[in-house]
C-alpha positions in Angstrom: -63.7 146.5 116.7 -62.6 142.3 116.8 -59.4 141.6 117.6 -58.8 140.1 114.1 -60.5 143.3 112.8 -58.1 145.4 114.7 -54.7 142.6 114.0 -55.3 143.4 110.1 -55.7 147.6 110.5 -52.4 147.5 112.3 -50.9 145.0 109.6 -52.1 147.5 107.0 -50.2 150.2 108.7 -47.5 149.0 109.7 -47.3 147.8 105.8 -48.0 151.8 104.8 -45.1 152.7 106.9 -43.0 150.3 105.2 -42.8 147.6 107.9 -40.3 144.8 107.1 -41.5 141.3 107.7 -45.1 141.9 109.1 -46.5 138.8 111.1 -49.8 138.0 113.0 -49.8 135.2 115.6 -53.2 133.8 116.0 -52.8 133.2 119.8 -56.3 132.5 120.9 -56.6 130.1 123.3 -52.9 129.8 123.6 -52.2 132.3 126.5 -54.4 135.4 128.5 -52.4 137.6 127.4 -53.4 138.7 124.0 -56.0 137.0 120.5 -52.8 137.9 118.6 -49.5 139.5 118.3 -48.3 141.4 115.5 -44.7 141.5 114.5 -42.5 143.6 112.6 -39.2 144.9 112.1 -37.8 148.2 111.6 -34.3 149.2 109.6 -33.5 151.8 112.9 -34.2 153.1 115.5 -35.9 156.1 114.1 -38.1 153.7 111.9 -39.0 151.6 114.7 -40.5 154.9 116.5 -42.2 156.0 113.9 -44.0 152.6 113.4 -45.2 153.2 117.0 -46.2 156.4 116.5 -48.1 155.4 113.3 -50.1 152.6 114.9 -51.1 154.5 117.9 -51.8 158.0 116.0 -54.3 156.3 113.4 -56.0 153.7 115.6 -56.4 156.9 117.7 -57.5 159.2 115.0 -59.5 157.2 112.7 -61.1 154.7 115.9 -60.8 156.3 118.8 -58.4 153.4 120.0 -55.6 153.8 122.7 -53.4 151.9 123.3 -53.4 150.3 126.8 -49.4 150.4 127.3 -46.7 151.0 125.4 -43.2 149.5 126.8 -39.6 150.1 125.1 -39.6 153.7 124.0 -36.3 154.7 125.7 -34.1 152.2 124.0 -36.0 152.4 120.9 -35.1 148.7 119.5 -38.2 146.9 120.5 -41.3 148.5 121.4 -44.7 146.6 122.4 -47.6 148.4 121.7 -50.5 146.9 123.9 -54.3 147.0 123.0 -55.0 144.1 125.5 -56.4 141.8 122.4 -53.8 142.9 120.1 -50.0 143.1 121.3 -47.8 144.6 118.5 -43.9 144.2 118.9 -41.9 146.5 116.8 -38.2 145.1 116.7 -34.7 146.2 115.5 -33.7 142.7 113.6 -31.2 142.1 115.6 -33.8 142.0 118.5 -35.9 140.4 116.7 -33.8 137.4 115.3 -32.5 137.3 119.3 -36.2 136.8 121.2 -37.3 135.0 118.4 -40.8 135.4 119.4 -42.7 133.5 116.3 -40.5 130.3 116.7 -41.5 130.8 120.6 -45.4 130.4 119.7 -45.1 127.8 117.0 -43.2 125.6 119.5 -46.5 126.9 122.1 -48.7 126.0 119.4 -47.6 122.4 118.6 -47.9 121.7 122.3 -50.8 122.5 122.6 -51.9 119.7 120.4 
């Protein structure tokens, strides 16, 4: 499966499992570490899990996908989800509105031009 391919399949779960504010960075060519990151937030703690769980039980079931690493399960307010082309970071808002990830890679982005 693309990367893209793959970026949208976790969008449309995460979106099934009632994701809040679902983003995908377009990071190719930007960094090494990843084609794109996906982004969303979670109401709690328990939601957040289960968004991780989701992605990586139905990439796994229905592709045959694992998941490279996974970083963040024992706090449970941000976890990362690595398939090396696709990085999805599943925050608590708070978290999220703190790191401020997609302001971090539209800055990256515009200096890159």
């Amino acid at each position: 499966m693309e990367s893209k391919e793959l970026a949208e399949k976790i969008v449309e779960i995460l979106d099934s499992k009632k994701g809040i504010d679902i983003e995908t960075i377009d990071v190719t060519g930007k960094t090494t570490l990843a084609d794109y990151f996906v982004i969303c937030s979670g109401n709690s703690t328990t939601q957040i899990k289960a968004l991780a769980d989701e992605v990586e039980f139905v990439l796994k079931r229905d592709d045959g996908i694992m998941a490279d690493h996974v970083e963040g399960r024992s706090g449970d307010r941000w976890i990362l989800v690595d398939y090396k082309d696709v990085v999805v970071h599943i925050f608590h808002p708070e978290e999220r509105a703190n790191y401020n990830i997609e302001k971090l890679w539209e800055t990256k982005s515009k200096e890159a031009q």
